[in-house]
C-alpha positions as CSV (number, residue, x, y, z in Angstrom):
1,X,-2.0,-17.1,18.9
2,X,-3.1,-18.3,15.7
3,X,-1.7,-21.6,14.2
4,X,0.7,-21.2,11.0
5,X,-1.6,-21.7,7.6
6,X,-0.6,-24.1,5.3
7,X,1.0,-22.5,2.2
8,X,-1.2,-23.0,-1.3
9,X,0.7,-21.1,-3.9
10,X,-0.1,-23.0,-7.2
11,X,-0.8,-19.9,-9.0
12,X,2.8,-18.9,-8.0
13,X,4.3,-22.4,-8.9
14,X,2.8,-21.8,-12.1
15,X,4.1,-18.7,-12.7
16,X,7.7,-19.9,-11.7
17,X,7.2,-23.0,-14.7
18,X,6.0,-20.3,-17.3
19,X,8.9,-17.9,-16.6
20,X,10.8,-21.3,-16.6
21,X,9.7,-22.4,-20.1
22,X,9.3,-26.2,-18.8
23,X,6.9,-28.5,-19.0
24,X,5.3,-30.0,-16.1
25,X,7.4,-33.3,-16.0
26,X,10.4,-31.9,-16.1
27,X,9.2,-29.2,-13.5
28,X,8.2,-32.6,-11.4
29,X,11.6,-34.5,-12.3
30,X,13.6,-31.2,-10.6
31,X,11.7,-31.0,-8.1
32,X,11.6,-34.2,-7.0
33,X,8.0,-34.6,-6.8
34,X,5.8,-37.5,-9.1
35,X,3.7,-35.1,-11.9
36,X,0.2,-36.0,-10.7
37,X,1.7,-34.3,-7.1
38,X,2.8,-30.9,-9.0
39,X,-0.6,-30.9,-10.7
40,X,-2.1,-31.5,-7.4
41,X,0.0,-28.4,-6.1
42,X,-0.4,-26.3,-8.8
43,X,-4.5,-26.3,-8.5
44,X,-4.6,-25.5,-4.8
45,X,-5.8,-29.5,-3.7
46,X,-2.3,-29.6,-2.3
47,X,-0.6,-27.2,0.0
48,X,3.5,-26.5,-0.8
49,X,5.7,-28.7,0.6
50,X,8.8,-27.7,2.8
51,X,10.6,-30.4,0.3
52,X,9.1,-28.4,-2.2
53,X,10.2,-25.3,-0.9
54,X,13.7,-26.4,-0.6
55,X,14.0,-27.9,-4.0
56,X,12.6,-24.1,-5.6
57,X,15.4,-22.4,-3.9
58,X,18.2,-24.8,-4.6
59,X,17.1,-25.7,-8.3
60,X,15.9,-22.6,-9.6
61,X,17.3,-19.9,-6.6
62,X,13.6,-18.9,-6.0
63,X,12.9,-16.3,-3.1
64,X,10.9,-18.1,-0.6
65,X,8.9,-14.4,0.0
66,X,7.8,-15.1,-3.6
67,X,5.7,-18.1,-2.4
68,X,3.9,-15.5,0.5
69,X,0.2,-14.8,-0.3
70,X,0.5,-10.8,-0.5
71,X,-1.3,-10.6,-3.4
72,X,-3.7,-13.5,-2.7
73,X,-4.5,-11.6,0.3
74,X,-4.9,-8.2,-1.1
75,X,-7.7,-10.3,-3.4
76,X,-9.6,-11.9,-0.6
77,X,-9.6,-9.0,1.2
78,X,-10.9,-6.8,-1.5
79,X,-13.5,-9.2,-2.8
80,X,-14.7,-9.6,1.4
81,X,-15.4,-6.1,0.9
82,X,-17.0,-5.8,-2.1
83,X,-19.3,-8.8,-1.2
84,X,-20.7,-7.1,1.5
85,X,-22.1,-4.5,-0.3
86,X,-26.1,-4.6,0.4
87,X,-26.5,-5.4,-3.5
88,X,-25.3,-8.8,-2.9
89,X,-27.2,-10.0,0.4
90,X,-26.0,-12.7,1.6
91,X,-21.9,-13.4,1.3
92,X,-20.7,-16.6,0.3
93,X,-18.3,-18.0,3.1
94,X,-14.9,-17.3,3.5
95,X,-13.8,-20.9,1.9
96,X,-15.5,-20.1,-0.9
97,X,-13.9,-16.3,-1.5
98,X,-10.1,-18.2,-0.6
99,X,-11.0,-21.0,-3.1
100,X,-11.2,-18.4,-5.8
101,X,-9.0,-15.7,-4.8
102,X,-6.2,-19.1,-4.7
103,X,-7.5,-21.0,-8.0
104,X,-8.8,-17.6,-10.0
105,X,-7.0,-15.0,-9.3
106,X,-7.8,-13.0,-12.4
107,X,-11.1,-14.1,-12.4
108,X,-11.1,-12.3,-9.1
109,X,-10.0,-8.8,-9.8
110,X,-12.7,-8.9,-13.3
111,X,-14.8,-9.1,-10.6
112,X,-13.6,-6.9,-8.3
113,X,-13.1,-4.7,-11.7
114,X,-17.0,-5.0,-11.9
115,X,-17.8,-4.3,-8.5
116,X,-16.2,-1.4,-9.1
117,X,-17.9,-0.3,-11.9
118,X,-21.0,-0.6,-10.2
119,X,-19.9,1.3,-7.6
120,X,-18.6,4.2,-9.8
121,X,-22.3,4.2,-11.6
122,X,-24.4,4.0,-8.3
123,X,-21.6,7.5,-7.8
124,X,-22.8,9.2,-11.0
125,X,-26.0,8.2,-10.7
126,X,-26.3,10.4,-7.1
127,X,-24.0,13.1,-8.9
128,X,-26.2,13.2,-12.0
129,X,-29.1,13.2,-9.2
130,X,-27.2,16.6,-7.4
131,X,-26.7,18.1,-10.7
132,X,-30.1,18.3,-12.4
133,X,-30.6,21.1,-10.2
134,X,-27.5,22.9,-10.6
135,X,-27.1,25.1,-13.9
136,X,-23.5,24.8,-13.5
137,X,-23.5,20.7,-12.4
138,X,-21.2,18.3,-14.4
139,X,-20.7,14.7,-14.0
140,X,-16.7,14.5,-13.6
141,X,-14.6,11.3,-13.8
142,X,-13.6,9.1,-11.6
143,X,-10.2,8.1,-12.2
144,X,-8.6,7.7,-8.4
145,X,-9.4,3.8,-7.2
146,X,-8.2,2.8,-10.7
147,X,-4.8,4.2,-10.0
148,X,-4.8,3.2,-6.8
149,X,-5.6,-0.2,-7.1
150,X,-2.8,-0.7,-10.2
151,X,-0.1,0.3,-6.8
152,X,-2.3,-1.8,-5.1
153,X,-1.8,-5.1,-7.6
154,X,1.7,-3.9,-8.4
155,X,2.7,-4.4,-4.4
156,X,3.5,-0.8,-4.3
157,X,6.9,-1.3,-6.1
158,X,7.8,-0.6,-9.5
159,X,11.3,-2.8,-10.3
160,X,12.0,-0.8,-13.8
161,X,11.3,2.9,-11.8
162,X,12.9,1.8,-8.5
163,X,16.6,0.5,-10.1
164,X,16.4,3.8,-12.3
165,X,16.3,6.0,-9.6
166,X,18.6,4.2,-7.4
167,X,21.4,4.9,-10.3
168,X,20.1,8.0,-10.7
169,X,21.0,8.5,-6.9
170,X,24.2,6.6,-7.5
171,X,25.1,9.5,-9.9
172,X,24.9,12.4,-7.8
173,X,28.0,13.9,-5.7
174,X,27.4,13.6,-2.0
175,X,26.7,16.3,0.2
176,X,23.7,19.1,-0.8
177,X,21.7,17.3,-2.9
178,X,19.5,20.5,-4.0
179,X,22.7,22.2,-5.5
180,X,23.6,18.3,-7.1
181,X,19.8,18.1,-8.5
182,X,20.8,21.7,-9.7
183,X,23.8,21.4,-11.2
184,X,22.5,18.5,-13.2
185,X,19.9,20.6,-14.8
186,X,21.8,23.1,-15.7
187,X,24.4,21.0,-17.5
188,X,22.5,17.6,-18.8
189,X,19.3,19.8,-19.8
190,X,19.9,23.8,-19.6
191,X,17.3,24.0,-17.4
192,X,17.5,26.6,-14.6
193,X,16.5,25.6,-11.2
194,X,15.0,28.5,-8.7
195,X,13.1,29.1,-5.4
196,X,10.1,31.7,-5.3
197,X,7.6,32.4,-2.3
198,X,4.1,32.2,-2.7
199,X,3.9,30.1,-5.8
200,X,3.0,26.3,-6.6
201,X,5.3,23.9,-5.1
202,X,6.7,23.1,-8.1
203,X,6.3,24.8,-11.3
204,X,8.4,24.1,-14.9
205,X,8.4,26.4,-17.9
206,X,9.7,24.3,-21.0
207,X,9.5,27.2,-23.2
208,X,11.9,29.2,-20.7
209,X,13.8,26.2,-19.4
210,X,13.4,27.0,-15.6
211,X,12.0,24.8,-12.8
212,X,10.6,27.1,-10.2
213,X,10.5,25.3,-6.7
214,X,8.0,27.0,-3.5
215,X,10.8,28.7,-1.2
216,X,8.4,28.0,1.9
217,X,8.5,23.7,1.3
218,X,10.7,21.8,3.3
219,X,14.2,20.9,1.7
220,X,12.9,17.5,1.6
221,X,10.0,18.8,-0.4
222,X,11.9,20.8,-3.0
223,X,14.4,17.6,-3.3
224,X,11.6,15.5,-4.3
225,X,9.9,17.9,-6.5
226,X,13.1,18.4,-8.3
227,X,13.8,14.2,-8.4
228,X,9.8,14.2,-9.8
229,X,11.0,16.5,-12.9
230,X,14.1,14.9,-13.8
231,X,11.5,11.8,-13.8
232,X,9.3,13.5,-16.4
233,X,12.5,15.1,-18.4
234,X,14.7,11.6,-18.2
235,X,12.7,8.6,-17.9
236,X,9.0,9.7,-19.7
237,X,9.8,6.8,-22.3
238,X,10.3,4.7,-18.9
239,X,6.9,5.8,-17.4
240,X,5.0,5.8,-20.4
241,X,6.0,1.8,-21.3
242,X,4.8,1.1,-17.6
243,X,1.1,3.1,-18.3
244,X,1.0,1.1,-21.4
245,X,1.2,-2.2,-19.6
246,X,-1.2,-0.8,-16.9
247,X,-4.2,-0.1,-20.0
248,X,-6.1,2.7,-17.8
249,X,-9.4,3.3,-19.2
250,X,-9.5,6.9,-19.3
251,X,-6.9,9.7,-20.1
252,X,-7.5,10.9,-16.7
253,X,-5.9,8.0,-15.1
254,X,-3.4,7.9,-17.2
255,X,-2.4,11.4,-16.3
256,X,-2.8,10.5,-12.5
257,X,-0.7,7.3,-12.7
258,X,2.0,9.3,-14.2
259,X,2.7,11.8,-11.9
260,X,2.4,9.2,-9.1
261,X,5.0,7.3,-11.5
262,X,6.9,10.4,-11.2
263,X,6.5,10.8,-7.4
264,X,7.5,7.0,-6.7
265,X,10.6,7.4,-8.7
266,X,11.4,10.8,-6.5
267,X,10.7,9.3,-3.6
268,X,12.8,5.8,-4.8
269,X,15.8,8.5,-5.7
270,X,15.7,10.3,-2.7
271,X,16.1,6.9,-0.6
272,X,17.7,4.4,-2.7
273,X,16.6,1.0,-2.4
274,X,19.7,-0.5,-1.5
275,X,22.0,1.7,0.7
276,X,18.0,2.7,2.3
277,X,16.9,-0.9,3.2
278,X,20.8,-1.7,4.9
279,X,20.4,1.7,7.1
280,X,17.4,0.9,7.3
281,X,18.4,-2.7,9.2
282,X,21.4,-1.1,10.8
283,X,19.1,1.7,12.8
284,X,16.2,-1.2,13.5
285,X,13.9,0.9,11.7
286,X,14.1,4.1,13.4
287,X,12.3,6.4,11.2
288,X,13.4,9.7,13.1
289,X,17.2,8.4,12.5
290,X,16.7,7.7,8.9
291,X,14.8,10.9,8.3
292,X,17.7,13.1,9.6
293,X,20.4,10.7,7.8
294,X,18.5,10.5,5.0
295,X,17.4,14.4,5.0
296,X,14.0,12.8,4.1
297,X,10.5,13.6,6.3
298,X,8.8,11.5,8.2
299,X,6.4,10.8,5.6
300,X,8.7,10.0,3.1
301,X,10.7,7.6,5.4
302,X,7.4,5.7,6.6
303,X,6.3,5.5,3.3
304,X,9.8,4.2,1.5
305,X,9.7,1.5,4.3
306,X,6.6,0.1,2.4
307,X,8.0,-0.3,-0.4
308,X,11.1,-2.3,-0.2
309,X,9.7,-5.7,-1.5
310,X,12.8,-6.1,-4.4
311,X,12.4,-9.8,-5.1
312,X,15.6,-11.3,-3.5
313,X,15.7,-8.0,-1.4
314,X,12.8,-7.8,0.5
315,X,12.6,-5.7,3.5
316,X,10.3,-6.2,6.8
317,X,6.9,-6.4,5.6
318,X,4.8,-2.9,6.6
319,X,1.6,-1.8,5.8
320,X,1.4,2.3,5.7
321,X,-1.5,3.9,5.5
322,X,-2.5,7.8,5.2
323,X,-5.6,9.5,7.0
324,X,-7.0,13.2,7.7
325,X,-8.9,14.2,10.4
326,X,-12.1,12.8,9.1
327,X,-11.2,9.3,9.1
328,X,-10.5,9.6,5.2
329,X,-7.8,6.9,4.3
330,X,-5.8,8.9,1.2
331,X,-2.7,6.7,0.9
332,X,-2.5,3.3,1.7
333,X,-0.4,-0.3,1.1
334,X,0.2,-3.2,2.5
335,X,2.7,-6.0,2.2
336,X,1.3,-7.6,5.1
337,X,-1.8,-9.6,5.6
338,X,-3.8,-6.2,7.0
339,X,-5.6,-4.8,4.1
340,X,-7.2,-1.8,4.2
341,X,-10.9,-0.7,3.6
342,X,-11.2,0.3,-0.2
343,X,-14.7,2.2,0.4
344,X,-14.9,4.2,3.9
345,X,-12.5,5.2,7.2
346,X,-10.4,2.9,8.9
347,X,-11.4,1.4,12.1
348,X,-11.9,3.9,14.7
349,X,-9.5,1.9,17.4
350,X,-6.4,1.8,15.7
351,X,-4.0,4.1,17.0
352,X,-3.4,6.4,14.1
353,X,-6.7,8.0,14.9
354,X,-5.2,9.2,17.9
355,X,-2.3,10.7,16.4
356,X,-3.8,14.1,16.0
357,X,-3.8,14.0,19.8
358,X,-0.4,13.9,20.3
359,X,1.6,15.5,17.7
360,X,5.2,15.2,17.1
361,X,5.2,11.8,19.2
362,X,5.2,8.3,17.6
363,X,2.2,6.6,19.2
364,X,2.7,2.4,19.6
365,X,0.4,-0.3,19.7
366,X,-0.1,-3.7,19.6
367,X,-3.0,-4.9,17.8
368,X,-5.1,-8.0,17.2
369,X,-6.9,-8.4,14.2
370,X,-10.3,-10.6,13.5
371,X,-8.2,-13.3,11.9
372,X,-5.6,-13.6,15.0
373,X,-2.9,-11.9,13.4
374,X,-1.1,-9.7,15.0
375,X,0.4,-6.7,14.9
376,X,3.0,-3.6,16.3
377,X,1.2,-0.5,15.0
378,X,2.9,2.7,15.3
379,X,1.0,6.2,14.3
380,X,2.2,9.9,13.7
381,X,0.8,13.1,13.3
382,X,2.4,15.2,9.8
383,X,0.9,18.1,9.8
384,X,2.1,20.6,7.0
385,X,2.2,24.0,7.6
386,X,1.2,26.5,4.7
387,X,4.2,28.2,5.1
388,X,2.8,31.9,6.4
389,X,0.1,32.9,9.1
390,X,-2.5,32.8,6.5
391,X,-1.9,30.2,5.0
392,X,-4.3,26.6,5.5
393,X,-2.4,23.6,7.1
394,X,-2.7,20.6,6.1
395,X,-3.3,17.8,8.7
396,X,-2.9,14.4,8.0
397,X,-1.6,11.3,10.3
398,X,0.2,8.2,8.9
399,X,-0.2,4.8,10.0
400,X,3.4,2.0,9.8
401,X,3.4,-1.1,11.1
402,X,4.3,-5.1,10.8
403,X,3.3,-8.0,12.3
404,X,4.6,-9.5,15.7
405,X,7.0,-11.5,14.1
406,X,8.9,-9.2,12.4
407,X,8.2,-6.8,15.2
408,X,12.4,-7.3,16.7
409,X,13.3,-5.8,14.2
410,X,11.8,-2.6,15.1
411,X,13.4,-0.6,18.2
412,X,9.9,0.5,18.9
413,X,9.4,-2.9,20.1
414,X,11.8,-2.8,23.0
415,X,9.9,-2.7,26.3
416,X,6.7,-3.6,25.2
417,X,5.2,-6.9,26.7
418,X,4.4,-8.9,23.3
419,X,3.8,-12.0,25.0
420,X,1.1,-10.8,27.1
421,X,-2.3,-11.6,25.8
422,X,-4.4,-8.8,27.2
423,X,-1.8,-6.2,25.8
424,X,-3.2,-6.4,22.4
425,X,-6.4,-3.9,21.6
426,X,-8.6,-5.8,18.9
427,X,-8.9,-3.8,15.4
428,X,-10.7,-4.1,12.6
429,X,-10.6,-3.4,9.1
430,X,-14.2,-2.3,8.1
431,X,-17.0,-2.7,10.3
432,X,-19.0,-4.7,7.2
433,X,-16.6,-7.0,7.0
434,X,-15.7,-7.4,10.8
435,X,-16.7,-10.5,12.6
436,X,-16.5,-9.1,16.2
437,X,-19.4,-9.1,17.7
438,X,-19.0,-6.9,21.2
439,X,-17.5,-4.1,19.5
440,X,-18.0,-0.7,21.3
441,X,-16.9,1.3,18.4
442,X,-19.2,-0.7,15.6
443,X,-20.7,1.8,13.2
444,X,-23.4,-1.1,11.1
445,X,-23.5,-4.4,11.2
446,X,-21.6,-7.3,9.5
447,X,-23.5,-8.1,6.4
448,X,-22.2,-11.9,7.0
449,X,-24.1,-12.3,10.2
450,X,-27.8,-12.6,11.1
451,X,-28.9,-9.8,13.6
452,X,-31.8,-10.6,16.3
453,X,-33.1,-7.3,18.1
454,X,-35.1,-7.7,21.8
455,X,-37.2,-4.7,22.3
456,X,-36.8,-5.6,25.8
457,X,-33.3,-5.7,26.0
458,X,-30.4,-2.9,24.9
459,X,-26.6,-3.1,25.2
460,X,-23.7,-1.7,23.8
461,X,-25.4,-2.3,20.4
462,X,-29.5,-1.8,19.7
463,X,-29.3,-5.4,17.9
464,X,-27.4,-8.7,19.3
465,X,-25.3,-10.4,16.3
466,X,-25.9,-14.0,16.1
């Protein structure tokens, strides 16, 4: 097992002093600590105290999950990646990348912000290179991994968005939620809401004040899509003050990050944080249970689980993570200390690749990452049907888990052998960035790591890693 890090947090310590308004002696005095130690803390030389810790929450009633390295981690795992693009050669070694993930963060994501940049250029460059000979070729934006990564940053939970759609759901009488969602249309907005086959899953006509909903969806679906249009009819001054703080560089993100604005606040609604994250404790997890009590899918429950990081309120850590039968990752978060690849699939001995194997059966296993954490990974298959014999359907298989220490929490983890070393299968996150060097599965090799290759000699791999 791997031994307990010591906790560095002075970008967080000096967060807590700013929101504070105190100086750093009188930060010092109340926490007991002489000033040359907080200074000490504050630029990463020192790690946190437990004294420390103590003090925060009795002083200033800080939540101790505040001090936890989510976001630090998120950073050094995206910067890992984006180092071992070939541009760069060698990597610089891990110290280095946690020395300025811990002392720089927003030095950091500019970088990463760069990176990025380079990589969506090298992209139009091979577009542009498609397109010359294509009458009809255009060079389109690319406004996806900017959206994704505000989520990313924002820990996948919007505190404005989330409280307003837990009162919204406070609001609505109990029972059929459709005919609620419905009746509050008609009277807060005159705005008809109706069910047609073979349309758009959701359409709305402002001129003719009617919300059209596809009669094939689930009643999840139409739910949601009804909660995602009283976001855009109620709240737009809400989701428009949050795009302003995100300063997207295009239009086109803009427009992206408000609809998935919209679709968090749906989803937030349909399984409100508070009333969600007690079931969610009493049924240890269950997602089948809190689908049916809930009246939510699958998806929607896995996904919500992800989410409940409400300072002072914080839920079991999960990552969740999205893929299609290619490998393609097309949602993913993580409030544990697995990140996910930003560029490429996801390792190919995880579980949820497997899911497509086995559908309608949660698939468990335990999991060992490069690092030594560890983890209870569970995986799904949510395929969604088109609705009629001709119509396509869509396959997809999600990804939810936590690590082992959060993992009794969970009844998937009753009967499973946790203690047992041999029971866990080692993962990866990206086969650049891994450090294993007898993988079966390895698809290139670690840019960290020299490579000798004997012409005389061949086994799993056609080149030893040294």
């Amino acid at each position: 097992m791997a031994q307990q890090a010591k906790l560095y947090a002075g970008v967080k310590l000096r967060e807590i002093r700013a929101r504070l308004r105190l100086t750093q002696a009188e930060y010092a005095a109340r926490l007991g600590v002489s000033l040359s130690y907080l200074n000490q803390m504050e630029n990463n030389h020192r790690p946190v105290s437990a004294r420390v810790i103590l003090a925060l929450v009795e002083e200033f009633a800080v939540d101790v999950s505040e001090l936890a390295a989510g976001a630090h981690e998120r950073i050094v795992a995206d910067m890992r990646e984006a180092l071992a693009d070939p541009v760069f050669g060698m990597a610089p070694p891990p110290g280095d990348i946690q020395l300025v993930a811990s002392n720089a963060p927003n030095f950091a994501r500019a970088f990463l912000t760069l990176h990025r940049a380079h990589r969506e250029t090298q992209d139009r460059l091979a577009q542009l290179n498609e397109a010359i000979g294509r009458e009809e070729g255009a060079l389109s934006p690319l406004p996806w991994e900017e959206v994704r990564d505000f989520f990313h940053y924002c820990d996948n939970y919007i505190d404005a968005i989330d409280r307003a759609a837990e009162r919204l759901a406070s609001q609505l009488a109990p029972g059929d939620r459709r005919a609620a969602l419905e009746a509050r249309l008609a009277e807060r907005h005159g705005i008809t809401l109706a069910s047609e086959p073979g349309g758009p899953l959701r359409r709305f006509d402002a001129g003719a004040r009617r919300l059209t909903l596809a009669a094939e969806a689930a009643p999840a679906s139409q739910v949601f899509q009804a909660l995602h249009q009283i976001a855009m009819i109620e709240h737009d001054d809400l989701l428009e003050a949050t795009l302003d703080l995100a300063r997207f560089r295009t239009e086109a993100a803009r427009a992206i990050c408000k609809t998935g604005l919209a679709n968090y606040f749906a989803g937030a609604a349909l399984l409100p944080y508070g009333r969600f994250l007690e079931r969610a404790g009493a049924a240890r997890h269950d997602i089948e249970a809190l689908a049916l009590e809930f009246q939510a899918s699958i998806e929607q429950v896995a996904q919500r689980l992800s989410t409940l990081q409400r300072p002072g309120a914080k839920g079991v850590p999960f990552f969740f993570v999205r893929v299609d039968q290619a490998g393609t990752i097309t949602k993913r978060h993580s409030a544990t200390r697995l990140q996910f690849a930003r560029f490429g699939s996801a390792c190919p001995l995880w579980n949820v690749h497997r899911a497509f194997e086995t559908p309608g059966r949660f698939l468990r296993q335990l999991a060992e990452t490069p690092d030594g954490a560890r983890y209870l990974c569970l995986a799904r298959d949510v395929s969604k049907p088109g609705g009629s014999f001709r119509a396509p359907v869509r396959r997809y298989a999600i990804g939810l888990g936590c690590e082992i220490a959060h993992a009794g929490a969970l009844v998937y983890a009753d009967d499973l052998d946790m203690r047992n070393d041999a029971a866990y299968q080692p993962i990866g996150v990206s086969c650049r960035i891994c450090e294993r060097r007898d993988c079966h599965q390895r698809a290139v090799p670690p840019l960290e790591r020299p490579l000798t290759v004997d012409p005389d000699e061949r086994g799993l791999l056609p080149y030893r890693i040294g």
